[in-house]
ChimeraX commands (.cxc) that place a marker at each C-alpha (Angstrom):
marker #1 position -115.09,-119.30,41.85 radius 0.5
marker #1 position -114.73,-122.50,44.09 radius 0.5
marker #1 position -112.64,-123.97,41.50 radius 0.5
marker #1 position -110.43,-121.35,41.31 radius 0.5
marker #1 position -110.14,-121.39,44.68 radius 0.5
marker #1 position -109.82,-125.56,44.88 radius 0.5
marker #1 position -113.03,-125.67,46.82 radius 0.5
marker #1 position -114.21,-128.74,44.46 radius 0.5
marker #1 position -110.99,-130.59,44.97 radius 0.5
marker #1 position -112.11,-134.32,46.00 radius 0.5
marker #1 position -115.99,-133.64,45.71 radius 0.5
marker #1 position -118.30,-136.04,43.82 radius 0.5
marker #1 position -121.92,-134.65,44.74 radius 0.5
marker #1 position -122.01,-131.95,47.18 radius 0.5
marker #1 position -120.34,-129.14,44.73 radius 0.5
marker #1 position -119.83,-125.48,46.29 radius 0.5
marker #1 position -122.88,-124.11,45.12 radius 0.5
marker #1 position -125.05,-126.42,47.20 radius 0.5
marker #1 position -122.83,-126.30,50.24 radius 0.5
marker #1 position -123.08,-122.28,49.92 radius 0.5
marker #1 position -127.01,-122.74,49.69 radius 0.5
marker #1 position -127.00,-124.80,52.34 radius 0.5
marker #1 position -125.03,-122.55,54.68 radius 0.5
marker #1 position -127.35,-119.43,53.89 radius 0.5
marker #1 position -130.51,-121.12,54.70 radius 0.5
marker #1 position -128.48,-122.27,58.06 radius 0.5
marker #1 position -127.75,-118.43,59.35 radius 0.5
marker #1 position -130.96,-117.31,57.99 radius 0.5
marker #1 position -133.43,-119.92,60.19 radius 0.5
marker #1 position -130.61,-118.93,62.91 radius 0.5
marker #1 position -129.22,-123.00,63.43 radius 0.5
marker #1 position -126.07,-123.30,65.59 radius 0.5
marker #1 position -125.85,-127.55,64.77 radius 0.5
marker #1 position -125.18,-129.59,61.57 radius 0.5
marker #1 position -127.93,-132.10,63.26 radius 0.5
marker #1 position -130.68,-128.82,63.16 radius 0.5
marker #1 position -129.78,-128.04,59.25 radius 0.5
marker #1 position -129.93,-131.60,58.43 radius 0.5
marker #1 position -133.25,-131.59,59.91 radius 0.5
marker #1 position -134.92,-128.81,59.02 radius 0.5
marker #1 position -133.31,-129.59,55.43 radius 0.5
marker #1 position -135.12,-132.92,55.33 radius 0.5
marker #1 position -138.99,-131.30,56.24 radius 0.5
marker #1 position -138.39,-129.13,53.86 radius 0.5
marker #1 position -137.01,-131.38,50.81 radius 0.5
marker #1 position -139.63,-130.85,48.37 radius 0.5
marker #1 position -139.25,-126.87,48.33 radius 0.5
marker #1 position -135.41,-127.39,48.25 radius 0.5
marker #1 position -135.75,-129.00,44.81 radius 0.5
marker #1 position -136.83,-125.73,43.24 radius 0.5
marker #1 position -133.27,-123.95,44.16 radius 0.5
marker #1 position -130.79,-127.03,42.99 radius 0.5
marker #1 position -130.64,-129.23,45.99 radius 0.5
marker #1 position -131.86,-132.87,45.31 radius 0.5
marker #1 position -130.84,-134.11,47.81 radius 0.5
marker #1 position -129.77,-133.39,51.68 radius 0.5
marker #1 position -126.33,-133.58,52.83 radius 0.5
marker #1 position -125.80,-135.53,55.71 radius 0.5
marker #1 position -123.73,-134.38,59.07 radius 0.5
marker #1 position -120.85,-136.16,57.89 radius 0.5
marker #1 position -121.30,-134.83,54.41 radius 0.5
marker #1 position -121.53,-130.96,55.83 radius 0.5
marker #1 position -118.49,-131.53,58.62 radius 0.5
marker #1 position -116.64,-132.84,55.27 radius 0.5
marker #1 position -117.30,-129.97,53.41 radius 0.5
marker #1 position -116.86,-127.29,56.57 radius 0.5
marker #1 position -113.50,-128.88,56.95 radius 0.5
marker #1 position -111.97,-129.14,53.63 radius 0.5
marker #1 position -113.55,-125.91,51.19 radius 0.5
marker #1 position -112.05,-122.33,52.18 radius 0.5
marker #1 position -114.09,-119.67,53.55 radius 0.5
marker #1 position -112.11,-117.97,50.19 radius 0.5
marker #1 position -115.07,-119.57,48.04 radius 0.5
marker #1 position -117.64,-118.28,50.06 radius 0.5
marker #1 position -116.07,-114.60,50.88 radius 0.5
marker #1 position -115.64,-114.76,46.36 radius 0.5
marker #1 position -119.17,-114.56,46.23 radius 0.5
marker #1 position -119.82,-112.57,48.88 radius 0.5
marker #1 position -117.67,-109.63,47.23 radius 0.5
marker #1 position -118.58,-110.44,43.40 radius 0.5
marker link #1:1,2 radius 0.2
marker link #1:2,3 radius 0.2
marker link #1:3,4 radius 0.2
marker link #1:4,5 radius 0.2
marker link #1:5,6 radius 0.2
marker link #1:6,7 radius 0.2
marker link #1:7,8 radius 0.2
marker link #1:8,9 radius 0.2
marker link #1:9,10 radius 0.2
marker link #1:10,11 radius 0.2
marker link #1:11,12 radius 0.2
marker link #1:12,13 radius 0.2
marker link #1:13,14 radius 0.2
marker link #1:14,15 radius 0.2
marker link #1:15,16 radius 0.2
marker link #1:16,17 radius 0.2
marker link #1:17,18 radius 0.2
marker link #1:18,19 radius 0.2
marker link #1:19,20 radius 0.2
marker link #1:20,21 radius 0.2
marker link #1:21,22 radius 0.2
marker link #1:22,23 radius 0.2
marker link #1:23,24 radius 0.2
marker link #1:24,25 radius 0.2
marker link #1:25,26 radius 0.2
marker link #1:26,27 radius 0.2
marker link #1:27,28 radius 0.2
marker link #1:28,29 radius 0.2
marker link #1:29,30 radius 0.2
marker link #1:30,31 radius 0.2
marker link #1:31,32 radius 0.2
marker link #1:32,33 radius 0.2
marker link #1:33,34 radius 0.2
marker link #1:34,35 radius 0.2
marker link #1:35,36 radius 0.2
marker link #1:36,37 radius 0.2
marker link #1:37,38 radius 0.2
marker link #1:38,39 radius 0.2
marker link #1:39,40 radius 0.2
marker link #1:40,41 radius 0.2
marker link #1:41,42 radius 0.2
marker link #1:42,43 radius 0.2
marker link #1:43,44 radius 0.2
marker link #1:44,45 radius 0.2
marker link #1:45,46 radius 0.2
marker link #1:46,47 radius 0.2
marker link #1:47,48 radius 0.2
marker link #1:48,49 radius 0.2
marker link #1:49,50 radius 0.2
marker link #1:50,51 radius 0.2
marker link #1:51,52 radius 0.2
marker link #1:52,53 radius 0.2
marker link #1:53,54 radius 0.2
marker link #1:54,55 radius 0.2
marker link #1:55,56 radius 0.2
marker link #1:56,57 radius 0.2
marker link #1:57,58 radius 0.2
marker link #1:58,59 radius 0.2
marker link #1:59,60 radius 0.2
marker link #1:60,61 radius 0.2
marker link #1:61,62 radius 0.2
marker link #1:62,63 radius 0.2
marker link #1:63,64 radius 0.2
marker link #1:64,65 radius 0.2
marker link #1:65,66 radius 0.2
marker link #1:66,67 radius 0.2
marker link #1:67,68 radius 0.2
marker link #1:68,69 radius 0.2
marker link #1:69,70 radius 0.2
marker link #1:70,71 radius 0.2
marker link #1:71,72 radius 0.2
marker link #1:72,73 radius 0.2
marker link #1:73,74 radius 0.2
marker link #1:74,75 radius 0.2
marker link #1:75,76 radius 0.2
marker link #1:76,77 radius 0.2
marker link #1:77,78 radius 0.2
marker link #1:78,79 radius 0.2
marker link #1:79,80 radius 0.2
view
């Protein structure tokens, strides 16, 4: 679905699957900052691992990925 909807234009490691993971765990722990996600993200790296994420995205990485993927990809999956 994000490639269909050119969400994975330009991406090398931080595909729309993780980014989508990453946002849920955001609005469930209630964050309102990239620098709290990143955080929390990093304590929490080893039980991360089990879902698909290796590794954590940066700030940058998650500002990148805000800015350039659609809400289209995400509101795909929300309806499918």
């Amino acid at each position: 679905m994000s490639r269909k909807n050119g969400g994975e234009k330009y991406v090398k490691s931080f595909d729309g699957y993780t980014h989508l993971l990453t946002m849920l765990y955001a609005v469930v722990m209630r964050f309102d900052s990239l620098r709290e996600i990143e955080a929390a993200m990093t304590a929490e790296v080893r039980k991360l691992h089990h879902i698909g994420i290796g590794k954590v995205p940066r700030r940058s990485t998650l500002s990148d990925a805000n800015a350039r993927r659609s809400e289209k990809c995400f509101e795909e999956v929300y309806r499918d």
